[in-house]
Phi, psi and omega in degrees: 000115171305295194252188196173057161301121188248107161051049181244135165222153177201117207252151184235106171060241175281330218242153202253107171241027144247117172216121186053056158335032185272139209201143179232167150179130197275155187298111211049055193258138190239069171276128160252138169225184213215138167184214210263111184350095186100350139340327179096014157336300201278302200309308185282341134348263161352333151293289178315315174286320154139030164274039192195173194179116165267139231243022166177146162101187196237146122279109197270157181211103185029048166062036166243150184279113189252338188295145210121280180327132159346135165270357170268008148261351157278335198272336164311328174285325175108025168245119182264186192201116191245112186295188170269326161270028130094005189299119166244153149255112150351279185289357170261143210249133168032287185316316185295306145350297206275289182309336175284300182314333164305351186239118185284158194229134150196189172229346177263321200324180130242143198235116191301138192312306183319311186323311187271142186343161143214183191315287212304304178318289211305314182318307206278009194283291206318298171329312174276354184281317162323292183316311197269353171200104196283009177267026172273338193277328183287038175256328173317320188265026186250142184283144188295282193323337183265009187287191150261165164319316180298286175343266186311315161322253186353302176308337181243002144301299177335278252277334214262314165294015147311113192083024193009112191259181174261357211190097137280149172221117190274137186260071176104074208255013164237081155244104191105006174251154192294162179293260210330299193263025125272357152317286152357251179307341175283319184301323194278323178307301212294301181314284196325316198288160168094333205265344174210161130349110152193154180253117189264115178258109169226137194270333205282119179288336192307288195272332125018262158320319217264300202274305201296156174277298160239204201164138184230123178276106159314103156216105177051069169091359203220155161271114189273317195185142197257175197183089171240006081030092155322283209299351167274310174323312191267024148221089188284349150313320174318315200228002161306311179327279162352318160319000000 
């Protein structure tokens, strides 16, 4: 077992927006999860990376206690967090990216000079941003700001297999994009699965069906119901009711 969410509650001040989590996920395993707006999708993400602190259960990450931690110590660890919003800096262009990612980032450690990028590191970055979408390499010297939606998804898939981690966990990631490059980005996950990890936060049941291993249903903060059954997953009329 890659991951191990125990009995998480995670509270915003007084009111409980998470309550008595448990959750897995297995090696090149693609789990989704899925409910309604305000389910508590993001917030347990969010949790799992450490911008959030849960306030009762444990998170094991290959059986070390991660909950708590710094999220630039969880990413350090090998869960990277691709947002929902699609946040580029703008005046940097594709490469400029590729190269900031690329650099570990924390703050108490100390970290050896061997450590920080070198050309070949960067080069073999651009190669895989390429690799999972080959229209990116004319793209590289285009300032970020000028991409599409579609783009800027990718671009923030790329960024994110830097320093190859086990476990992403991405949040809407066609959410406000045209059918074709949701076309798109399901194609690049479907490749992506067996080779990483990742927990999917998705409304299109579609891609869904098409992509998940499992699925864990949100409803208002709890896990209503886990779906690992192949032959239910692919027909999502079965458990739309459920949302």
């Amino acid at each position: 077992m890659l991951l191990d969410v125990d009995h998480l509650d995670v509270h915003y001040g007084r009111a409980k927006a998470l309550h008595d989590i448990n959750l897995w996920v297995g090696e090149g395993e693609l789990v989704c999860l899925v409910g309604r707006n305000g389910a508590g999708k993001t917030t347990l993400l969010k949790t799992i990376g450490g911008f959030l602190k849960p306030s009762k259960g444990s998170i094991l990450f290959r059986e070390t206690k991660i909950d708590g931690w710094p999220p630039e110590k969880v990413a350090l660890k090998g869960i990277r967090y691709v947002f929902q919003d699609k946040r580029v800096f703008g005046e940097l262009t594709v490469r400029d990216h590729i190269e900031l990612a690329a650099f570990p980032t924390t703050v108490r450690d100390h970290i050896e000079l061997a450590a920080f990028p070198t050309e070949e590191k960067i080069d073999r970055a651009i190669e895989r941003l390429i690799g999972i979408h080959p229209k990116m390499e004319k793209l590289l010297n285009s300032k970020a700001k000028g991409l599409s939606g579609g783009e800027r998804q990718i671009l923030l898939i790329g960024r994110a297999l830097i320093g190859n981690p086990q476990l992403l966990l991405i949040d809407e990631p066609t959410e406000g994009l045209a059918a074709i490059i949701i076309s798109e980005i399901a194609h690049i996950l479907s490749e992506m699965k067996s080779k990483i990890s990742m927990i999917v936060v998705e409304q299109n049941l579609s891609i869904v069906a098409s992509l998940a291993d499992r699925i864990y249903v949100l409803k208002e903060g709890a896990i209503f119901r886990e779906i690992a059954d192949k032959a239910l997953i692919k027909q999502p009329t079965l458990y739309e009711s459920d949302l």
